[in-house]
N, C-alpha and C positions, 0 to 999 in steps of 0.2 A: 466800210472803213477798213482800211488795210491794218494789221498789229505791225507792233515794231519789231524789227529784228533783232534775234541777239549779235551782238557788239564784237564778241570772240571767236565764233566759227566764220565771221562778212572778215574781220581781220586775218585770220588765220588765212583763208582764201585769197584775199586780195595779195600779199607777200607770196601765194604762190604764182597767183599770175602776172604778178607785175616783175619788170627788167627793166634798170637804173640805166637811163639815154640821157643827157644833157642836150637842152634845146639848140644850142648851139648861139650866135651872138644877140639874139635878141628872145626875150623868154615869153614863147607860144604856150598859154595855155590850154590845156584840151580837156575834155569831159568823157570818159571811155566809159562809153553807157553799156556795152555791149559785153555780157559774161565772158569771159576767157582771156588770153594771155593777152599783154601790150606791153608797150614800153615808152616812160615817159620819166621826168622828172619830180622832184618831192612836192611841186603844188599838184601838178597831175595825180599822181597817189592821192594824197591830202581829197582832192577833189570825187576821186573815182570809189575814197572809203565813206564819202559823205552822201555819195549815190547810192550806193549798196544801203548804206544805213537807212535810208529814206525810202526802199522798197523800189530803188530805180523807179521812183516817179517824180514827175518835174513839182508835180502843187506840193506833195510830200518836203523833197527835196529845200524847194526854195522856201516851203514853209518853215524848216529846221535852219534855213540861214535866215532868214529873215528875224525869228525869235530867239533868236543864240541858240535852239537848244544842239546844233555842232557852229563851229567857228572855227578858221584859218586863222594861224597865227604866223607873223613873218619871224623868225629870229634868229641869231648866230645861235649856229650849231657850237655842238665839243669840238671839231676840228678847227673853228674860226670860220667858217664859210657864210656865208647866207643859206637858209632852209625853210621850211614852209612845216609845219605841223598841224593836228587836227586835234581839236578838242570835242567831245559830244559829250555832254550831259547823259549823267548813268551810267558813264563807261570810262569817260579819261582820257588821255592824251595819247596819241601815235601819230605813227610818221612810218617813213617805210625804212631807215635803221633803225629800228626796235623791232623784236616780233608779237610784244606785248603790249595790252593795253597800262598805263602808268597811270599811279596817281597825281604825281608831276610830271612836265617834262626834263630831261636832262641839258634842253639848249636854254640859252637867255632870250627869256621874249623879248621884242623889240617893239612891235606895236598887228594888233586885232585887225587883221584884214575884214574890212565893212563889207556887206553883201551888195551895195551900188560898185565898188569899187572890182567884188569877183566876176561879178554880173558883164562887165566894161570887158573885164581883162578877158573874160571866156569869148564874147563876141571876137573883140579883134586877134583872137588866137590862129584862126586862118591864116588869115594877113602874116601874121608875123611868119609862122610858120612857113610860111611862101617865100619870106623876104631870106630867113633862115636858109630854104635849098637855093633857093639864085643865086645867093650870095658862096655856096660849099661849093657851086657849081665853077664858078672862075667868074 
């Protein structure tokens, strides 16, 4: 059986490899399973710290969404925007503007993204992501 990670050096790490891209008109989510630098948006983040946490393994992984013990949450940020954050059990709430784990978050939650619903979104993230360059393309 794999142990858990701790929560503050997978965070600490993840804010150094991740860089803030906006998906562009239609929002591709992706799963950056792979150590080292990407660049993606706050579900991307959100997602790729719930990876880490879960030992980059998928039963891991989707065992931790499937039983809450992490959860995406949708909410307006402090700027008014739409943003994505991550709650895991034992550790707290981040997002990739914080560099800390919180015991709150600082945005309005909106509503608990379900794990049928990340599950949906991660499949058709290709797709979108596709439609995304055609579309930057002309």
């Amino acid at each position: 059986m794999l142990e858990d990670v701790r929560p503050a050096p997978v965070l600490a790490q993840l804010h150094r490899d991740f860089t803030y891209r906006a998906d562009g008109a239609l929002d591709a989510w992706a799963l950056h399973r792979r150590p080292g630098p990407f660049e993606g948006d706050c579900e991307d983040f959100a997602l790729a710290l719930a990876w880490r946490l879960a030992g980059r393994s998928w039963r891991r992984f989707l065992w931790h969404l499937v039983s809450g013990k992490s959860a995406l949450w949708y909410c307006t940020s402090t700027a008014g925007g739409g943003h994505a954050v991550l709650v895991h059990k034992g550790a707290g709430w981040a997002d990739n503007m914080t560099p800390d784990w919180a015991e709150r978050t600082p945005h309005r939650l909106r509503f608990r993204m379900v794990w049928p619903l990340l599950l949906l979104k991660l499949a058709a993230g290709p797709l979108l992501a596709w439609v995304n360059r055609a579309k930057a393309k002309g």
